[in-house]
Structures are given as structure tokens and as C-alpha cells.
C-alpha positions in Angstrom: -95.9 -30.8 60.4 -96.3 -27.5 60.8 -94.0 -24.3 60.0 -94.3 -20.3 61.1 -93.8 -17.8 58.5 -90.9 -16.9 60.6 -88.9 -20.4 59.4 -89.6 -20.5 56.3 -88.6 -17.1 55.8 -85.2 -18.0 57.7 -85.1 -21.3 55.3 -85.6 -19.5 52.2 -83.5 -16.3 53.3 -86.3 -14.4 52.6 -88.3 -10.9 54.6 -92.0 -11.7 56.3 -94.5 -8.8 55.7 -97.3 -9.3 58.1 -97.2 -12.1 61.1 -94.7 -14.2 61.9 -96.0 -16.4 63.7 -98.7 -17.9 61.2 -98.5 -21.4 60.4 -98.9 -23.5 57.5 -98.9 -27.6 56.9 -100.0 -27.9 53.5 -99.4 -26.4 49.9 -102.3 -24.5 48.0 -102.8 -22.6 44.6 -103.5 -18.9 45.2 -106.6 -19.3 42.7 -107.5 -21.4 45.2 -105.7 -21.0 48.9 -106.7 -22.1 52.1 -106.3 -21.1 56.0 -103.2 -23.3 57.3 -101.4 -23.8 53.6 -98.6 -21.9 51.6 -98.8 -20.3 48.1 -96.6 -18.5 45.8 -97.2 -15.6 43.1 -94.6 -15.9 40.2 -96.6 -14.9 37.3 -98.0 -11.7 36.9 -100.8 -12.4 35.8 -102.1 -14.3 38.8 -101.8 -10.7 40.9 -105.6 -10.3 41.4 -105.7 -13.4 43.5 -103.3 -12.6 46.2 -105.6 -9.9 47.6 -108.6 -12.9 47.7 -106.2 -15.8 48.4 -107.5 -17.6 51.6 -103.8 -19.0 51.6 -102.2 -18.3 55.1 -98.7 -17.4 53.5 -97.9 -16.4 50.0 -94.3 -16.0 48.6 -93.8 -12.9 46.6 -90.8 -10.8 45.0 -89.0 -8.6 47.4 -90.1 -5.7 45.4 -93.8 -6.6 45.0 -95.5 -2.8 45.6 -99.3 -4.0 47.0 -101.9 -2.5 45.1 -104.2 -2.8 48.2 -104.4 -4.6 51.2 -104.2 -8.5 51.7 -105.2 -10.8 54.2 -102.1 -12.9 54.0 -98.7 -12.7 55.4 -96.2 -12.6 52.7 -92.7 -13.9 52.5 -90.4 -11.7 50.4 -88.1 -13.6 48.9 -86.0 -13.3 45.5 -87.3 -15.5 42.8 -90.5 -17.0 44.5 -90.9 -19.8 42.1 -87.5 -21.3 43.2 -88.5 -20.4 46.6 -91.8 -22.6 46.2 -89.2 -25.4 44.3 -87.2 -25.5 47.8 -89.9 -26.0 49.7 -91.7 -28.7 47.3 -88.6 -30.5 47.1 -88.1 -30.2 51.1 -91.5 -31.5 51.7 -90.8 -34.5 49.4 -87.6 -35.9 50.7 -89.3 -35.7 53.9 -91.9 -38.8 53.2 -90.5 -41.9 54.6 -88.1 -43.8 52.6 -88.9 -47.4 51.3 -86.5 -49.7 51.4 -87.5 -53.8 50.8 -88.3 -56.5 48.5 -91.6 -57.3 48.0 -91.8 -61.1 47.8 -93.9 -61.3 44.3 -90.6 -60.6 42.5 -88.9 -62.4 39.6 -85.2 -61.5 40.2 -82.5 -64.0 38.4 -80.0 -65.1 41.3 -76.8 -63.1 39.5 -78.4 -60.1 39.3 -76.9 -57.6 42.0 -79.0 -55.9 44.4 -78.0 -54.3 47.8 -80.4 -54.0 51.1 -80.9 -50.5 50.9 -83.4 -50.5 47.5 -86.9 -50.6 47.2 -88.7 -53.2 44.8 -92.4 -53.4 44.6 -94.8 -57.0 43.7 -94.7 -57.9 40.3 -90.9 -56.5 39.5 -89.0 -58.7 36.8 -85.3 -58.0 37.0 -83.1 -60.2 34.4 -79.3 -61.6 33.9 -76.2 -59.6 35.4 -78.4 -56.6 36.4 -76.7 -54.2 38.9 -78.7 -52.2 41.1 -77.0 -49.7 43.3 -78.4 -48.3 46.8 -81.6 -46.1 47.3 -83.2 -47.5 44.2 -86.7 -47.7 44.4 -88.6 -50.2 41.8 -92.4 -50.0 41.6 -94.5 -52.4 40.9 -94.6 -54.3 37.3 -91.2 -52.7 35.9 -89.3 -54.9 33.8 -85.6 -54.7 34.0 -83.6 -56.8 31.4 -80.5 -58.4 31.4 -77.2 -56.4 32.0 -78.9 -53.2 33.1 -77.3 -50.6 35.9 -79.1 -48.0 37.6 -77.6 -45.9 39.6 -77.7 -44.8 43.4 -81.2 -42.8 43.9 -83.0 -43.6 41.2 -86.5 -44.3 41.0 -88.7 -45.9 38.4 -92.1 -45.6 38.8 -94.9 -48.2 37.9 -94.6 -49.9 34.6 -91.2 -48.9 33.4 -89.5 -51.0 31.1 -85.9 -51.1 30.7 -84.6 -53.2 27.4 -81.1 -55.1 27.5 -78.4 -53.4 28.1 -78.9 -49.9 29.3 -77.7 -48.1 31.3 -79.5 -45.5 33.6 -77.4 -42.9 35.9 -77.8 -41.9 39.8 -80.8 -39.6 41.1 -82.7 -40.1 37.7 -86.9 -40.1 37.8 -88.4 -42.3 34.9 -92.5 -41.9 35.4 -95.1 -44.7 35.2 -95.1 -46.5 31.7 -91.9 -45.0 30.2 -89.8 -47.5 27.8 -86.2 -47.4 27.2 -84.4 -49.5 25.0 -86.7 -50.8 22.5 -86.1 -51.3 18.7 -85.0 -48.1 16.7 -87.0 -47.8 13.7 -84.8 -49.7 11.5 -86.0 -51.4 8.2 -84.2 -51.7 4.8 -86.4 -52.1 1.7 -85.9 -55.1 0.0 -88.0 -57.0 -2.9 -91.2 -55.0 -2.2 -91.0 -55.2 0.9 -89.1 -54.4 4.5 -86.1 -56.4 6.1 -85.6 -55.5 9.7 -82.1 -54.1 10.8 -81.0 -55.6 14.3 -80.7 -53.1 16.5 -77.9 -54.2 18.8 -77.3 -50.9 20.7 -78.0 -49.2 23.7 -79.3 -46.3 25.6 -77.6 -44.6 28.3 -79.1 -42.4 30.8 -76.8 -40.0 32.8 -77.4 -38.6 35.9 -79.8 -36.4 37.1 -82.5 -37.3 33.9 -86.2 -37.3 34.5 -87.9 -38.9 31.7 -92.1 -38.7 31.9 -94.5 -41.2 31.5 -95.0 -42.8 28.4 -91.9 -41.3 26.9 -90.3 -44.0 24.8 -86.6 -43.9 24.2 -84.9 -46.1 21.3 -81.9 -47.9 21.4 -79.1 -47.2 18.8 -78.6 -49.5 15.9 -74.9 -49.5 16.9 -73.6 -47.5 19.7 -75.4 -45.5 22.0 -78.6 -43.0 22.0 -77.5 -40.9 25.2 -79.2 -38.7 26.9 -76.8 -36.4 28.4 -76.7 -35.0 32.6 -80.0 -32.9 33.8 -81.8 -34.1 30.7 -85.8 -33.4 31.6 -88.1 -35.1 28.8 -92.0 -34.6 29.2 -94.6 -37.2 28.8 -95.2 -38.8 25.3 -92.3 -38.3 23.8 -90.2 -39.8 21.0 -86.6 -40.3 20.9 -85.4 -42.6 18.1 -82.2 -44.1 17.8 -79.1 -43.1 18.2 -80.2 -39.5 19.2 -78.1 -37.4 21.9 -80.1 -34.9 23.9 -76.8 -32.5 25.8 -76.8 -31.1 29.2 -79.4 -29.3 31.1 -82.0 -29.3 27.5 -85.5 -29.2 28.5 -88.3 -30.8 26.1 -92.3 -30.9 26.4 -94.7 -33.0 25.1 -95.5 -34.7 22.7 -92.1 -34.0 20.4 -90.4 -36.5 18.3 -86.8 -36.8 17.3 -86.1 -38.6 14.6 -82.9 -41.0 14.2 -79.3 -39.6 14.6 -80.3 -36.2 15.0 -77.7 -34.5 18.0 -79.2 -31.8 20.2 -76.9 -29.7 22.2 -76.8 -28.5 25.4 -79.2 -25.9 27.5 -81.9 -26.2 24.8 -85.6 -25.2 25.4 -88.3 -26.8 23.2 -91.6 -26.7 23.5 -94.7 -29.4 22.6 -94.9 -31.2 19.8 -91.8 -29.8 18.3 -91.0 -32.5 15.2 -87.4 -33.1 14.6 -85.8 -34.4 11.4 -83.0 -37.2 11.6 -79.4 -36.1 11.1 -79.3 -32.8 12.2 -77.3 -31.2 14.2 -79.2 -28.6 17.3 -76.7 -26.1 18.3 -76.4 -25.1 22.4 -78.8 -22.6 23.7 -81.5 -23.1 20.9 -85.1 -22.8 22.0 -88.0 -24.3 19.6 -91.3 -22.9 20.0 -94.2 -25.1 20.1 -95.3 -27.0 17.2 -92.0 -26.0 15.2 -90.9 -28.6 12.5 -87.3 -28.7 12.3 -85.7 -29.7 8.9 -82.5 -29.0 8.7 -79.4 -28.1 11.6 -80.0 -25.0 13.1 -77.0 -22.6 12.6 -75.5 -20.6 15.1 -76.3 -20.6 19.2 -78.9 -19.4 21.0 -81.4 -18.9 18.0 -85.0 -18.8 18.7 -87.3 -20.3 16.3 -90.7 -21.2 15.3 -93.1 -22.4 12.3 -92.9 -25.4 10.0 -90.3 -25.5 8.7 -88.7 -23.5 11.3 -87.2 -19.8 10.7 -86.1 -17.5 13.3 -89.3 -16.4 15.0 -88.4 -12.5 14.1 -88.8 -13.5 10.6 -92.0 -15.9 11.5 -94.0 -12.8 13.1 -93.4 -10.9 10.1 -94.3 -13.3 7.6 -97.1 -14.5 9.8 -98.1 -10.3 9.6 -98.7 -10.9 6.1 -100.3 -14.2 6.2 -103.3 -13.2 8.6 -104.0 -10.5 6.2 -104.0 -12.8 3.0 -107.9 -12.9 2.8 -107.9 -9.1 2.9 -105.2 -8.6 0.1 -106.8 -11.3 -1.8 -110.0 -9.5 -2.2 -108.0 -6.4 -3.3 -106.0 -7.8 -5.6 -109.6 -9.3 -7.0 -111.0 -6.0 -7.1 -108.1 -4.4 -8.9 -108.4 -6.6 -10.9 -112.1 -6.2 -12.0 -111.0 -2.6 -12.2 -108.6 -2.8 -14.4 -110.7 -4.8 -16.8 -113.3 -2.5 -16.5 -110.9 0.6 -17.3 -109.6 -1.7 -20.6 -113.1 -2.4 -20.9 -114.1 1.4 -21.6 -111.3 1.9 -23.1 -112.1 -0.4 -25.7 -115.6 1.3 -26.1 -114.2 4.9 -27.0 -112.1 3.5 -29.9 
């Protein structure tokens, strides 16, 4: 389909600087735009390109002051990466909707599963599972036995959901993801390690999106839970009985380690390393590559380095640490000065 400048400005609420009556049917970076598609410039940085963009359309801040001239119409709009956001997520509810059951399933006969869902070949859905409508299932998830997934929820290929959990409406868990298996639960004994049943589970609330190959532990007893408008990146850890709050964002590659509580709105970067049993206040954001020892007092901090400090205090001690080759080589030569000076004195005695 196609769409004039004119509507998109009208969807978006937005101002169009140049024709209004240029159309677009696909999306394009500005780096690298073509005739007929739509970009966006959020980041600064990327400014150069909208005077070379090929892009048809570009969405720009309403107070965007052109440095020179441009070859594409611009929508003015307000925040242009949320702009760009509608229109992605426009253009992706508007694929077709699957709905069926592919007939190379394994689905146990008291498992409940309405009409409107979508399950792909290969799908292995266990005891007393509950499956509520617009659920889409690709192919070669495994869902255990006394699992519920909410309305709108879609698990892409290779997901598998252990015993017992529970996942919430509108939630997106990517290709290869794993919730519910064992905590990391062993109890030295004689030389050796005894395994501690983890009997558990994990619950998933609403509006989650969990990447691929993010693995998810269930609790030894209780529940690891990961709270409403949860977004976890690809290849991450979550150990048992962990809570993630509300609304906290976390990239790659970080691991959290048993029983540690983060709260709500957090920010934390990749391959942030958490310790178990600690408590993340609301509002925190972890830099990348912080290590996380001990609860973080007070809201809202901002920190970074291993183990982390308040990232005010990290630049300054990081100020010093760049320059430790320097000082050692003066504190190497004052030193050889100062044995020469005892040195001499020495002599004139």
C-alpha cells in the first residue's frame, strides 16, 4: 500500500515541509534511503545524511533549522523516533493474521485451546495447558503441562515453556527463548553436589518481550516474576527466583544471579553482571559492563564500573587511572632523584 506525505502527516499529527502529495510503500534507513520509502532522523549525528538521503519522506523534529537544501519532503513531527515507532507498529499489525492448527502437532486432548490461535507443525503442547485467543505458536515450541498464555501472545520458533508457568496477554518471546528450567540449585555434600528440586515457577505479566535465547529460571519455591512491560534482550540470564519491576529495560548479554529484586523503570545496559540477593532500587540505570555487588541505595542512581560506583565518581577515578603510566614514570624518576640527591649528599660528608 501506499501513503502521501499528506496522511501520514495527519496520522502522526505532524507539519509536511515540501510536497504533499509524495508517496511512500516501504521503510528505509537515511544512510541508506530510497525513492518511494519513509525515513526518520532522531539522532544527531545522522544529520549529514538527510541532505543525501534518496528516501522520499523523512521525519524530523518540528524545530529542525536545515543547514542547506534537501531533496526530500519532510514531516515535522514531535519526537520522530516515536513517530517512526507508530508507523512500524502500524505497518506490522497490518500483515494478515494467522489463525489455525497445523496438523503435525502433539496437543494432549485436555489441554484448552480456542479457534482463534495459531499453532505451527512440530508444536508439543502438554497436560491442562490453557491457551487463550489470538495466540500464535510457531513451529517446534514446547509447551508443558499446566501452562497459560495469555490473549495476543506470540512465541516464536523454538520456545520452550517448562511446567507450570505462566505467561501474560500481548507478550513477544523470540525464537529459542527458555522459560522455566532448573534454577541453579546444588547443595554441597561429601565432596561433592546434591541437586535441590526446583519446584517453582515463572510468571510472565503482560506486555513482556523476552529475546531470543534469553533463558529464564524457575524459582526453587515460589515464583521468579517478571513484572508488566518487562523488555529483556537476547542472551540473557535470569536465575531463580529473581523479580524484574515494571517498565525495566535490560540488553544483552546480562546475568542476574538468584533472588536478586530489581525495581521498576530501570535501564541497564549489556553485559551488566548482577549479584544474588540484592535489592535494585526504581529508576536505576546500569551502564554497560557494570558488575553489581551489593543493593544499590537510593533511586534513580546512575552507575557504572566493576564493582559499580556512581558513574560521577567512576569518571574521576577513571581520570586518574588513564594517567597511571604517566605518574608511574614520575614517581620512578623522583625517585632516582632523590637517590641521587642522598647519593651526593653522602659524597660531601
Amino acid at each position: 500500500m501506499e501513503f502521501s506525505a499528506k496522511q501520514i502527516a495527519e496520522y502522526l499529527e505532524g507539519e509536511v515541509d515540501g510536497n504533499q502529495n509524495i508517496t511512500v510503500s516501504d521503510f528505509s534507513k537515511i544512510e541508506e534511503g530510497k525513492p518511494g520509502t519513509l525515513s526518520f532522523l532522531a539522532n544527531p549525528k545522522y544529520e549529514p545524511y538527510l541532505y543525501s538521503t534518496n528516501a522520499s519522506i523523512v521525519l524530523v523534529k518540528r524545530d529542525l533549522e536545515l543547514k542547506q537544501e534537501t531533496g526530500a519532503t519532510l514531516i515535522r513531527v514531535s519526537d520522530p523516533y516515536q513517530s517512526i515507532a507508530r508507523l512500524l507498529t502500524l505497518y506490522e499489525n497490518s500483515k494478515p493474521v494467522k489463525i489455525g492448527i497445523h496438523t503435525n502437532t502433539a496437543i494432549d486432548k485436555t489441554a484448552q485451546i480456542p479457534e482463534t490461535v495459531f499453532i505451527d507443525a512440530f508444536v508439543s503442547i502438554g497436560k491442562n495447558v490453557k491457551i487463550h485467543s489470538g495466540v500464535e505458536i510457531n513451529a517446534n515450541c514446547s509447551i508443558g503441562d499446566n501452562v497459560t498464555i495469555g490473549e495476543d501472545t506470540v512465541l516464536y520458533a523454538g520456545v520452550k515453556v517448562y511446567d507450570g508457568c505462566r505467561i501474560g496477554s500481548n507478550c513477544v518471546l523470540h525464537a529459542g527463548s527458555v522459560i522455566g528450567s532448573d534454577g541453579f540449585g546444588f547443595a554441597p555434600q561429601s565432596g561433592d553436589y546434591a541437586k535441590i528440586p526446583q519446584i517453582g515457577n515463572v510468571i510472565i505479566e503482560d506486555y513482556v518481550e523476552i529475546g531470543a535465547n534469553t533463558t529464564i529460571d524457575r524459582a526453587t519455591m515460589g515464583s521468579t516474576i517478571i513484572r508488566k512491560g518487562v523488555k529483556l534482550d537476547n542472551l540473557i540470564q535470569v536465575a531463580h527466583n529473581v523479580e524484574i519491576g515494571e517498565n525495566t529495560v535490560i540488553a544483552a548479554q546480562s546475568g542476574i544471579a538468584g533472588s536478586t529484586k530489581i525495581g521498576k523503570n530501570c535501564m541497564v545496559g549489556g553485559q551488566v553482571g548482577f549479584a544474588g540477593h540484592i535489592n535494585i532500587p526504581d529508576n536505576t540505570k546500569l551502564a554497560a559492563q557494570a558488575g553489581v555487588a551489593n543493593t544499590v541505595k537510593g533511586e534513580g542512581r546512575i552507575l557504572l564500573g566493576s564493582p559499580a560506583i556512581d558513574i560521577l565518581d567512576y569518571r574521576k577515578a577513571y581520570a586518574v587511572f588513564k594517567n597511571l603510566p604517566d605518574i608511574q614514570r614520575l614517581v620512578y624518576q623522583m625517585n632516582r632523584d632523590l637517590q641521587a640527591i642522598k647519593d651526593n649528599t653522602e659524597k660531601d660528608k
